[in-house]
C-alpha positions as CSV (number, residue, x, y, z in Angstrom):
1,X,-2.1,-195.7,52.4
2,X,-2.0,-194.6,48.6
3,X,1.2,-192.1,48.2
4,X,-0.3,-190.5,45.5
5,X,-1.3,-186.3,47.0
6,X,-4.2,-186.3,44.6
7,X,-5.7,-189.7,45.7
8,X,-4.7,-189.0,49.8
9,X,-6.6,-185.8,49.1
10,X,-9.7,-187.2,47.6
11,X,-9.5,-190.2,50.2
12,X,-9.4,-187.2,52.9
13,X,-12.5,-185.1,51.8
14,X,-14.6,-188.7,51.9
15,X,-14.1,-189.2,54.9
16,X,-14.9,-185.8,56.2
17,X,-18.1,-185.7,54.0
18,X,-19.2,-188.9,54.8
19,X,-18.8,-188.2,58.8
20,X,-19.9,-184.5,58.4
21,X,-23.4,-186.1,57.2
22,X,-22.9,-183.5,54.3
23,X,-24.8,-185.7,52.1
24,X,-27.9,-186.7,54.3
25,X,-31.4,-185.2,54.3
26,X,-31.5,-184.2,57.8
27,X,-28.0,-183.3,59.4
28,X,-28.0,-184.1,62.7
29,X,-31.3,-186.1,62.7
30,X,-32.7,-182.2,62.7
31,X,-35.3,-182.8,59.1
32,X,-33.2,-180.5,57.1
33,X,-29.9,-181.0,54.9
34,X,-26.5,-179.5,56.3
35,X,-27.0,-176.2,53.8
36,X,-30.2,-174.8,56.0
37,X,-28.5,-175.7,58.8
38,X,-25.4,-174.0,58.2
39,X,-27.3,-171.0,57.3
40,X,-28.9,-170.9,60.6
41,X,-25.8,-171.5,62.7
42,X,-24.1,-168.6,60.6
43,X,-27.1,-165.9,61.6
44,X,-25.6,-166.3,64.9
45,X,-27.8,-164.9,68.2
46,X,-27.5,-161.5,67.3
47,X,-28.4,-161.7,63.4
48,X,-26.2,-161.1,60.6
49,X,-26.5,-159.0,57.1
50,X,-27.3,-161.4,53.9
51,X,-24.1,-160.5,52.1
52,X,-22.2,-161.2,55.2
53,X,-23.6,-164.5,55.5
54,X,-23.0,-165.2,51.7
55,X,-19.8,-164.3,51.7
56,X,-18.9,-166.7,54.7
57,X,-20.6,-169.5,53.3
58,X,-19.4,-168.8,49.7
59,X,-22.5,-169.3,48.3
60,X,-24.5,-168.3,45.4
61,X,-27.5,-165.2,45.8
62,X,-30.0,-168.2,45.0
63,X,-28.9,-171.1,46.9
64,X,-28.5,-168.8,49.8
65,X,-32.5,-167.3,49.0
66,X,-33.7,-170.6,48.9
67,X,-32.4,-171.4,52.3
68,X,-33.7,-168.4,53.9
69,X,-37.2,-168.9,52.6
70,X,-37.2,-172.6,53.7
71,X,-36.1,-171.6,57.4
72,X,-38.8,-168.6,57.4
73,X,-41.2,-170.8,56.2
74,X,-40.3,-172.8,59.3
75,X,-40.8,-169.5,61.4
76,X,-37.1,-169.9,62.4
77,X,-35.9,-166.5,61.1
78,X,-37.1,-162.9,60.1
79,X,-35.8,-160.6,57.5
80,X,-35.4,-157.0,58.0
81,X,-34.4,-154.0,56.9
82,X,-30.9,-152.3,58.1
83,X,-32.0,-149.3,60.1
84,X,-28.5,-147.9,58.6
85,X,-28.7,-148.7,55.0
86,X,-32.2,-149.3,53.4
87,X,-30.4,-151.6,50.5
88,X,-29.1,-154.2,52.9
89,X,-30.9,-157.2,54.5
90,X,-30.4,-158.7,57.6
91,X,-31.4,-161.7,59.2
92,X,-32.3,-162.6,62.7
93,X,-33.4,-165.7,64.3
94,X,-36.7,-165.9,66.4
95,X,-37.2,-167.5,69.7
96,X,-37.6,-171.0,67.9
97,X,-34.3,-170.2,65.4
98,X,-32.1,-169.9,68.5
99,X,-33.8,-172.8,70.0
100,X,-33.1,-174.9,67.1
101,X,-29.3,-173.5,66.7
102,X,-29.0,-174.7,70.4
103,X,-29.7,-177.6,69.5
104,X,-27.6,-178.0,66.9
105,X,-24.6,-177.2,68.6
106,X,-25.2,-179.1,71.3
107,X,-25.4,-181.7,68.6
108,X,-22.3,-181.1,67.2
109,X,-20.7,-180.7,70.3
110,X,-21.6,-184.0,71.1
111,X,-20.0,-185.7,67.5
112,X,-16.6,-183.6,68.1
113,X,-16.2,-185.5,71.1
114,X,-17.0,-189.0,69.8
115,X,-14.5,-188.1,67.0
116,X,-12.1,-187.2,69.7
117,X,-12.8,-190.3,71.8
118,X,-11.7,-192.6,68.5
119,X,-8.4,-191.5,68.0
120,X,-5.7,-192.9,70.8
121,X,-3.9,-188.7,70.0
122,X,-6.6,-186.7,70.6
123,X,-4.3,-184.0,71.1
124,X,-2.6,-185.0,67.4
125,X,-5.4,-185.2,65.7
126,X,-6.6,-181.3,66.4
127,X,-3.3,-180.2,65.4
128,X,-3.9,-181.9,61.8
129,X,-7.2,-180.4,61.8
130,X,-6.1,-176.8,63.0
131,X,-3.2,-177.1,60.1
132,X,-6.0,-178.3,57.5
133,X,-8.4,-175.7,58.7
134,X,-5.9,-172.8,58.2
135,X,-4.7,-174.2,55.3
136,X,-8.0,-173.9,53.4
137,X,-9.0,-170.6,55.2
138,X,-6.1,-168.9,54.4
139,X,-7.4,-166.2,52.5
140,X,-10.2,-165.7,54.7
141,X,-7.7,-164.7,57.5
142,X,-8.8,-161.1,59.3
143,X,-6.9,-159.1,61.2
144,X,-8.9,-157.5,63.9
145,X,-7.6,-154.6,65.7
146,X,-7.2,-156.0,70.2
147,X,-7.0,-155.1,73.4
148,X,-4.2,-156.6,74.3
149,X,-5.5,-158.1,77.7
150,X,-8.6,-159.8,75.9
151,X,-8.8,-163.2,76.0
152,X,-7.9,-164.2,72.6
153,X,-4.7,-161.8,72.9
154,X,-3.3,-163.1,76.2
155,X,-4.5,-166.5,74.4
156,X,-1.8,-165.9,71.5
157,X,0.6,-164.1,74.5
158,X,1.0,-166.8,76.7
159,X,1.6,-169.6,74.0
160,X,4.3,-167.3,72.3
161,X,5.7,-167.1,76.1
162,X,5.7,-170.9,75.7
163,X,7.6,-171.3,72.4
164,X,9.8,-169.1,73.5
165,X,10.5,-171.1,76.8
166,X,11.1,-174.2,75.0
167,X,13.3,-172.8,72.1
168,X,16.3,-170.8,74.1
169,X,18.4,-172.4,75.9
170,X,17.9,-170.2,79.4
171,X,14.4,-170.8,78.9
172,X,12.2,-167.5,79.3
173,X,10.6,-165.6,82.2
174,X,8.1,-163.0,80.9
175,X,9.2,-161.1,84.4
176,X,12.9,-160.6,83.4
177,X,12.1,-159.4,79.8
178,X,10.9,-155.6,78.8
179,X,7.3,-156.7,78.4
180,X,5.5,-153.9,77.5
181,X,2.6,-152.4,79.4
182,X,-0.6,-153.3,77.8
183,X,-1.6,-149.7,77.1
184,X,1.8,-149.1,75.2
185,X,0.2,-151.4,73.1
186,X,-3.1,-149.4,72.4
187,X,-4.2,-146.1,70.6
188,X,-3.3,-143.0,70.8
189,X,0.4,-145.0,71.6
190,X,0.3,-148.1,69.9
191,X,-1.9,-151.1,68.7
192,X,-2.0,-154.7,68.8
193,X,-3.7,-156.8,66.2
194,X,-5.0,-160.8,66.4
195,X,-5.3,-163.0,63.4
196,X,-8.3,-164.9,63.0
197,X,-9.0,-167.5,61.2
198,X,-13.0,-168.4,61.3
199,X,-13.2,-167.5,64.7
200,X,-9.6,-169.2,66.2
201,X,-6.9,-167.1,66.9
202,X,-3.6,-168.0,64.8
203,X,-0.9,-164.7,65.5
204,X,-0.3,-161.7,66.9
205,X,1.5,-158.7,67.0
206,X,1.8,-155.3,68.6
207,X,3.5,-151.7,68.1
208,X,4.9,-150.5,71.3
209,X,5.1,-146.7,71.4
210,X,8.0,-145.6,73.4
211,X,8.8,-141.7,74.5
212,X,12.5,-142.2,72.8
213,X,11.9,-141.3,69.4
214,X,10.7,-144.8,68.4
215,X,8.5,-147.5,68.6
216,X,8.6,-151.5,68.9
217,X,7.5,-153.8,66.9
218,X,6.5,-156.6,70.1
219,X,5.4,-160.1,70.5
220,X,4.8,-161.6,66.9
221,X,3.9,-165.1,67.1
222,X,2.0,-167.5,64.4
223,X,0.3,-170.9,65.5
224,X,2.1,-173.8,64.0
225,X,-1.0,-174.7,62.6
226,X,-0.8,-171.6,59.9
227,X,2.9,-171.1,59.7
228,X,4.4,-171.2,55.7
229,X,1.8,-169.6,54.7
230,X,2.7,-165.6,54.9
231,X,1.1,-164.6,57.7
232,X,4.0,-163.1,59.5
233,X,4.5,-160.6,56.4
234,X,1.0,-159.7,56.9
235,X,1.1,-159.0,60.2
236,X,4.3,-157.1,60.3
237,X,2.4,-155.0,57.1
238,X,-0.3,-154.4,59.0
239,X,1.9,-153.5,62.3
240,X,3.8,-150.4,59.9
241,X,0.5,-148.9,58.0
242,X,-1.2,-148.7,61.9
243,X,2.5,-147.3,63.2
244,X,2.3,-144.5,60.1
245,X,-1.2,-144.1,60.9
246,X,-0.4,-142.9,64.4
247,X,2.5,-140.8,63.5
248,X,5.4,-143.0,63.8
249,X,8.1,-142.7,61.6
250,X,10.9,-144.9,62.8
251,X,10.6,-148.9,64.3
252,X,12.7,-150.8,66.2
253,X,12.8,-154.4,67.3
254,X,14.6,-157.2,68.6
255,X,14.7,-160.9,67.9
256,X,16.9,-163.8,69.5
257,X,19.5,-166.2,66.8
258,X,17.5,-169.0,68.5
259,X,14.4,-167.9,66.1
260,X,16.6,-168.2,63.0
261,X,12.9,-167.9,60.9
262,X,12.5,-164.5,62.2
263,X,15.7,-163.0,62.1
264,X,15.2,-164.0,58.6
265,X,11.8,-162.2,57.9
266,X,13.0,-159.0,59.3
267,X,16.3,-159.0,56.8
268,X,14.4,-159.6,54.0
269,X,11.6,-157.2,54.7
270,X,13.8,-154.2,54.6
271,X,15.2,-153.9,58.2
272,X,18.7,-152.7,59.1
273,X,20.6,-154.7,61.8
274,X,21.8,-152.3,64.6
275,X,23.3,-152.4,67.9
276,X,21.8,-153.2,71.1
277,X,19.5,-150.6,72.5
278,X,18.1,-152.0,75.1
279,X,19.0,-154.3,78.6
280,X,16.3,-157.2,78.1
281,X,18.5,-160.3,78.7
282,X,17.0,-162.7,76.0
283,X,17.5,-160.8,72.5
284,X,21.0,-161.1,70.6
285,X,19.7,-159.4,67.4
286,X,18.3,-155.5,67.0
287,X,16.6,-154.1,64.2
288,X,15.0,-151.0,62.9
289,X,13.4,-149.7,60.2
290,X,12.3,-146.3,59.1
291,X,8.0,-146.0,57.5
């Protein structure tokens, strides 16, 4: 393998063009080119607003026009008006547009796992592609305001609970630690927010509101996949404007020496190391901050 980063690079987006069919006529053996089809798959079943879909697909106003018009000409979408605001567009598949975005996911479904099947580490190969994916999406990250029993959020919970039992040495049992009742973590008390990155989850974090004067800054995790690349600053951002927002004027959290990367975030972000004020077993460092 070259050792070059430019030519490992260029070597990289071959391959992914080439087995993407990116450059073929009909994608997926469906008649049209990957463009349309991409168009189509980002309408989505309930229908989506033009700008919405060009910003997502970073594409031009007339690349984007010509795509609509060749899939309405194929009677596979409708444009309409937003009811809400006459200036905006939106577009929404018909019967035969959903038909034909089933079967171009069952389609790709189908090539994920022959790329899957090829590879002797599956499981290795989806972590290169989750760290590529966030990678290139990282300023496309949202963060989207939780319940923090969805799916998504227990999703993010349960592999912090994880980490955390393979990193300290006691290992961890979520039942001996002051976990926080879910609605502690929910307006008009607190909040808890998931990062997404084009759909997949990559962090969380939650503001636990407390009846002490204080509340918590809980449960900030990042995926592997998108750590280096700032997200825990933007989460814990995020965490103080929502903790202002609800009237809270003073933060406090805790952190265990075994996460040396986070007790290092939290002393360079302005937060004052204080003594114990609570009986969880597991933390060894305490923190607060005032917003």
């Amino acid at each position: 393998m070259p050792q070059d980063p430019i030519a490992r690079i260029r070597r990289f987006n071959r391959a992914v063009t080439r087995e993407t069919g990116a450059l073929d006529n009909s994608f997926l053996g469906r008649g049209r080119p990957l463009g349309p089809a991409r168009v189509l798959h980002a309408i989505g079943p309930e229908g989506r607003d033009l700008e919405s879909i060009r910003s997502y697909l970073d594409l031009d106003k007339p690349l984007l026009s010509r795509f609509l018009k060749s899939l309405q000409d194929e009677g596979l979408l409708e444009l309409q008006r937003d009811p809400n605001d006459g200036r905006r567009r939106i577009a929404l598949l018909t019967e035969a547009g959903r038909a034909e975005r089933d079967a171009y996911n069952a389609l790709s479904d189908a090539q994920a796992d022959k790329i899957l099947s090829r590879h002797p580490r599956p499981e290795a190969l989806l972590e290169a592609m989750d760290l590529v994916a966030s990678a290139l999406g990282r300023d496309r990250i949202e963060l989207v305001e939780c319940d923090p029993r969805s799916p998504d959020a227990v999703g993010c919970l349960e592999a912090y609970y994880k980490e955390l039992g393979e990193r300290f040495d006691t290992g961890f049992d979520v039942n001996l630690s002051a976990d926080p009742d879910a609605t502690d973590m929910m307006a008009p008390r607190g909040v808890f927010f998931v990062a997404y990155s084009d759909g997949m989850p990559l962090g969380c974090v939650g503001v636990k509101g407390t009846d002490k004067g204080y509340a918590e800054i809980k449960r900030l995790w990042i995926s592997p996949a998108a750590r280096g690349l700032g997200l825990s600053r933007t989460l814990m951002a995020e965490a103080e404007r929502a903790a202002k927002d609800l009237g809270i004027t003073l933060l406090r959290l805790d952190t265990n020496s075994a996460l040396p990367e986070a007790v290092a975030l939290y002393q360079r972000s302005g937060w004052s190391e204080i003594e114990r004020f609570n009986d969880d077993p597991y933390p060894d460092y305490f923190f607060e901050k005032k917003i």
